[in-house]
Every structure is written in structure tokens, then in C-alpha cells.
C-alpha positions in Angstrom: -16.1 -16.6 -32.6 -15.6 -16.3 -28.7 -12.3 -14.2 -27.3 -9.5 -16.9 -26.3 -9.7 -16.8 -22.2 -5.1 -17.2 -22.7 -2.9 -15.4 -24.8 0.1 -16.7 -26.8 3.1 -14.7 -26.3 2.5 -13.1 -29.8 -1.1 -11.6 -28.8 -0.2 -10.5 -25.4 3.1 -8.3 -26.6 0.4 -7.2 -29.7 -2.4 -6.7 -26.7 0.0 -4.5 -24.5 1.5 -2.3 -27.6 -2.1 -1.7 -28.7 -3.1 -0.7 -25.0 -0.2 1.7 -24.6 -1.3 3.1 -27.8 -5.3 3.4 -27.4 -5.7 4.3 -23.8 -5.4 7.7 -23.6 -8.1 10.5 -24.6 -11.6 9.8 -24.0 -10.1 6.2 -21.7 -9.4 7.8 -18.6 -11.2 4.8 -16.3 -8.3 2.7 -17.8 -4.8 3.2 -16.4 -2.8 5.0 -17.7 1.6 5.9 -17.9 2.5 2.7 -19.5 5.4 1.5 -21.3 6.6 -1.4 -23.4 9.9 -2.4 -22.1 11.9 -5.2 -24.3 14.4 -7.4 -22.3 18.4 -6.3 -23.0 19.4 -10.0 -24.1 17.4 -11.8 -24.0 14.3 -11.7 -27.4 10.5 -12.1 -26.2 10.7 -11.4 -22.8 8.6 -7.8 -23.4 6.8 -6.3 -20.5 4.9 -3.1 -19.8 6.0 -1.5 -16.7 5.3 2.2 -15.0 6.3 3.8 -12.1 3.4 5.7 -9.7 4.3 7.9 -6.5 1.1 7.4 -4.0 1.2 9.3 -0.6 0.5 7.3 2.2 -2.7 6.9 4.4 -0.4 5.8 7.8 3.2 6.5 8.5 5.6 4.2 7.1 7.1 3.7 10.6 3.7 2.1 12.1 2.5 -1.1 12.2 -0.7 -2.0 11.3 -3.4 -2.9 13.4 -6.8 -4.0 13.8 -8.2 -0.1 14.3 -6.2 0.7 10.9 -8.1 -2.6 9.5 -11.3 -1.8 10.2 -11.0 1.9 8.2 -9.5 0.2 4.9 -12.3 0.0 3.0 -12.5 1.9 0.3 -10.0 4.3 2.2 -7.9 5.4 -1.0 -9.8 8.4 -2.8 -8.1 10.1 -5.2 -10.2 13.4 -4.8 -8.0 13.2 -1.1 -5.0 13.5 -3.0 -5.7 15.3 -5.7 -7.2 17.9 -3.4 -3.6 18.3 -2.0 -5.1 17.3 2.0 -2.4 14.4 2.3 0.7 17.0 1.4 2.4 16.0 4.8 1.7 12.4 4.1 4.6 9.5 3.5 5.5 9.2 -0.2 5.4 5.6 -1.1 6.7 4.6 -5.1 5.1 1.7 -6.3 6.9 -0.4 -9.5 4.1 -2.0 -11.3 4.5 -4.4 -14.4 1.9 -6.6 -16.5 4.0 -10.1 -17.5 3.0 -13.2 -19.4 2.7 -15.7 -17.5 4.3 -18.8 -19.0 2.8 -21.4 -17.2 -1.0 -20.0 -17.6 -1.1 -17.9 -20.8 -2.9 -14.6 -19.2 -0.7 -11.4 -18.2 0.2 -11.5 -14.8 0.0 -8.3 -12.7 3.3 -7.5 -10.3 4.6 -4.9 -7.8 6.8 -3.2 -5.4 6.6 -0.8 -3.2 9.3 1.9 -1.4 9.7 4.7 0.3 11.4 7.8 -0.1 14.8 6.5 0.9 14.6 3.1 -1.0 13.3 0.7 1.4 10.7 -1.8 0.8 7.6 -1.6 2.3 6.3 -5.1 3.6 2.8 -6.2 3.6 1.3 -4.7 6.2 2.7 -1.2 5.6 1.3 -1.8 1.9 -2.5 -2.3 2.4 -1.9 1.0 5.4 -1.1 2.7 2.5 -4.5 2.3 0.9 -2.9 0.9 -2.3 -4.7 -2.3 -2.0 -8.5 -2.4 -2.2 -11.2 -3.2 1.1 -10.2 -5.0 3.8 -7.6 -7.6 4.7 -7.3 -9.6 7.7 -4.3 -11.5 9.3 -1.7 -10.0 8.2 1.5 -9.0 9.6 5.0 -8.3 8.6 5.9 -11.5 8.0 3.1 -12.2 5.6 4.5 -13.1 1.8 0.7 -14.3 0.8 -2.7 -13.3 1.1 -6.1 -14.1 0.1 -7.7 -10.4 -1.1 -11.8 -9.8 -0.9 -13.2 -11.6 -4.1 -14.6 -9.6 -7.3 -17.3 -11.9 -7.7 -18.5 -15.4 -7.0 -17.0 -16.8 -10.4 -13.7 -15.7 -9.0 -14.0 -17.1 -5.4 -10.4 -18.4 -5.3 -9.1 -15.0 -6.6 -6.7 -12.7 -6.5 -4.1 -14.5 -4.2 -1.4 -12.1 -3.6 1.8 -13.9 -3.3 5.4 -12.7 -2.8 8.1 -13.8 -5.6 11.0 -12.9 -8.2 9.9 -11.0 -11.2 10.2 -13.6 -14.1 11.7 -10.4 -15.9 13.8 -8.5 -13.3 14.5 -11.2 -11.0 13.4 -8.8 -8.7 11.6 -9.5 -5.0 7.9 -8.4 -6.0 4.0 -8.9 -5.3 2.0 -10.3 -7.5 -1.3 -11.6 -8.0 -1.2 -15.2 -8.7 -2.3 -15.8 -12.3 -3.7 -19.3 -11.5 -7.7 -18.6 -11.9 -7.5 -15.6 -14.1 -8.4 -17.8 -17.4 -11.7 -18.9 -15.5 -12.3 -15.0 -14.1 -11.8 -13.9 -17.4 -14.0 -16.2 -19.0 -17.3 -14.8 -18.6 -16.9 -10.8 -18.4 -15.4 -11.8 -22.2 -18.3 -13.9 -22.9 -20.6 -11.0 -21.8 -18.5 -7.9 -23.5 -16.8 -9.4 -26.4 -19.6 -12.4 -26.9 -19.0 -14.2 -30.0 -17.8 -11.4 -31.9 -14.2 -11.8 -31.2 -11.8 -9.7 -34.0 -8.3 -9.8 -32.6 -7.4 -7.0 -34.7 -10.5 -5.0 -33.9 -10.3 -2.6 -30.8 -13.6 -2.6 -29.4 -13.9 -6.5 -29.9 -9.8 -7.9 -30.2 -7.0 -7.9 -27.8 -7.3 -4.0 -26.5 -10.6 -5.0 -25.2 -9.0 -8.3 -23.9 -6.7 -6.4 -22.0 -8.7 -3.8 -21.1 -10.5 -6.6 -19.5 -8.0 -8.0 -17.5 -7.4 -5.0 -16.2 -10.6 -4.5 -14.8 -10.3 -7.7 -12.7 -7.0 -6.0 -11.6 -8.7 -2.8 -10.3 -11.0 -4.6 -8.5 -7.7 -5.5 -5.7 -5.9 -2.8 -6.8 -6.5 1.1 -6.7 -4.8 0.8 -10.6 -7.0 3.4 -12.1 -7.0 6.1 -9.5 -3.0 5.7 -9.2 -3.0 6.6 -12.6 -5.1 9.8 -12.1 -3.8 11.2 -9.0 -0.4 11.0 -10.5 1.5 13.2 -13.1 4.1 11.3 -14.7 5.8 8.0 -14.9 9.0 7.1 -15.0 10.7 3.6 -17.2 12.4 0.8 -14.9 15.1 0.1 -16.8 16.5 -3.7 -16.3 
């Protein structure tokens, strides 16, 4: 039986408790710091959700330009901050949350970021900070979406990163625009899971579903390396 390319919301809250769960010891190229979060009022509205504190490649205060472009590949490196060399550096906190999407049936991947004294950090000042991955051109300030370098050729139309309200939080976010992640999906489980899909079954169910997911996720987003350069996370409460 081939793995399903959606979730219902039944496997995705059973896919993200089983993640939180099995991702630890002996997983560390999976993220890691999160937590199941269950809406106050409102029944089936579960989310995972962590906090990460990154320290900044540019000053907060700058704008970003073409020079700062051109050195954004591949400029986050966790052995930088683990090694302590960016101790001076702008801390940035980042509020990150997987969310089913409604409309398209595959976990949708938000964030914010902020600095030290609460204020948001737009576009720009986000991919300075070497929390998104390569390089991105045309963008400014002003910027609420923008086409990221492509995984691979299946996924030519993805990740667009798009400004919004968390379906959740109501919260301003970024997120990357679930739209094509059903076709990206669809072959990497084809070639991992092939037809020997066991929902209930780690190494062939939804925790290999997810853990799927999330590699198309790393691919735009340092997610991985977040989670080893930093310590602890903290719960968003709503």
C-alpha cells in the first residue's frame, strides 16, 4: 500500500505526537524541541510549536543589500555558533509551528521572527540572519512573498514563502505556502516508504511521513541546525 501524499486531521495530530515522541536519541538530523500544543477552546485545532534563539549573521539595524546577497549561501553553520565566534552577534528568536492545513491536507510550516526587545524582523533582516537557506533575490522590506531556491525539479513551484495570520494564533507569521507539498511529497514517499505503507509502523507510517515533510522543510530552512545549536525551547502559549 503506498503512503497517502495528505493527512486527515486524525493522522497529522497522531503523526506530530509520534514525532515529538521518537525523535530524540540516535535522530539528531531531525529537529528537535518540539511540543504538542492543544488549542484553549476550541477541540482539534492541535499544533506543534517551539521556540529557537539564533544569533544573527548582520546587525538587525542594516538593510540588506546586494554584497550581503551574494554571501548567503550556505552562510548559516552551526559549528560558527556552536564554536561561540558570533558571541557579539544580534540575538534573533524565531516562533516556529507545523499546522494542518485545511484547505490541502499536509502540515503547513510557519514562523516569526524578533529581536531581543520584541520587534519583528521583516524579510530582509530575516534571510541577513542566515535563517533561510541559499540565496534570495529582490527582496526588500516591504516584501510579504517570495519565491525560495527549489529542492528539486519535482518541486519547481516550491516553497513560496508568503506572509499571513496563523490559522491557530491569529498571529502575523511566515509560512511556506502548502499549495505543492502533496505533489513534492509524492515521490520521496514513493521512493522511502514505497508500497509498504503501515501507518502505525515508525520506519514505514506517519513518523516517517513527517519525518519526510520535514526534510522538504530543511531544504528552505536551516530547521535542523537551529535545533542543534540551541539548548532549550520554550512553549508559546495561545
Amino acid at each position: 500500500m503506498r503512503a497517502p501524499s495528505t493527512l486527515s486531521r486524525e493522522q497529522f495530530e497522531k503523526a506530530c505526537k509520534s514525532f515529538i515522541s521518537d525523535s530524540g536519541v540516535g535522530l539528531e538530523y531531525l529537529p528537535q524541541g518540539w511540543a504538542w500544543t492543544e488549542h484553549p477552546r476550541y477541540a482539534g485545532l492541535g499544533f506543534m510549536q517551539r521556540i529557537t534563539t539564533i544569533r544573527s549573521r548582520v546587525s538587525c539595524d542594516s538593510q540588506i543589500d546586494t554584497e550581503i546577497e551574494d554571501e548567503l549561501e550556505d552562510i548559516y553553520d552551526p559549528a560558527v555558533f556552536l564554536s561561540g565566534q558570533l558571541s557579539d552577534a544580534p540575538i534573533i528568536k524565531v516562533y516556529e509551528s507545523v499546522v494542518l492545513s485545511t484547505t490541502f491536507k499536509v502540515p503547513a510550516f510557519y514562523f516569526s521572527a524578533f529581536r531581543e526587545d520584541g520587534t519583528p524582523l521583516d524579510l530582509g533582516k530575516i534571510i541577513g540572519a542566515g535563517y533561510l537557506r541559499g540565496t534570495v533575490d529582490g527582496v526588500d522590506s516591504s516584501s510579504n512573498s517570495v519565491m525560495l531556491p527549489s529542492p528539486n525539479e519535482e518541486a519547481a513551484t516550491f516553497p513560496l514563502l508568503s506572509q499571513g495570520d496563523h490559522p491557530v494564533l491569529g498571529t502575523s507569521s511566515w509560512y511556506l505556502h502548502p499549495c505543492n507539498m502533496a505533489h513534492a511529497m509524492r515521490p520521496l514517499l514513493d521512493d522511502i516508504v514505497g508500497d509498504e505503507w503501515v501507518e502505525d509502523k515508525p520506519d514505514r507510517g506517519l513518523f516517517r511521513w513527517l519525518s519526510t515533510w520535514f526534510m522538504i522543510i530543511n531544504s528552505a530552512v536551516n530547521i535542523v541546525q537551529l535545533s542543534e545549536a540551541t539548548s532549550s525551547f520554550n512553549m508559546v502559549h495561545c
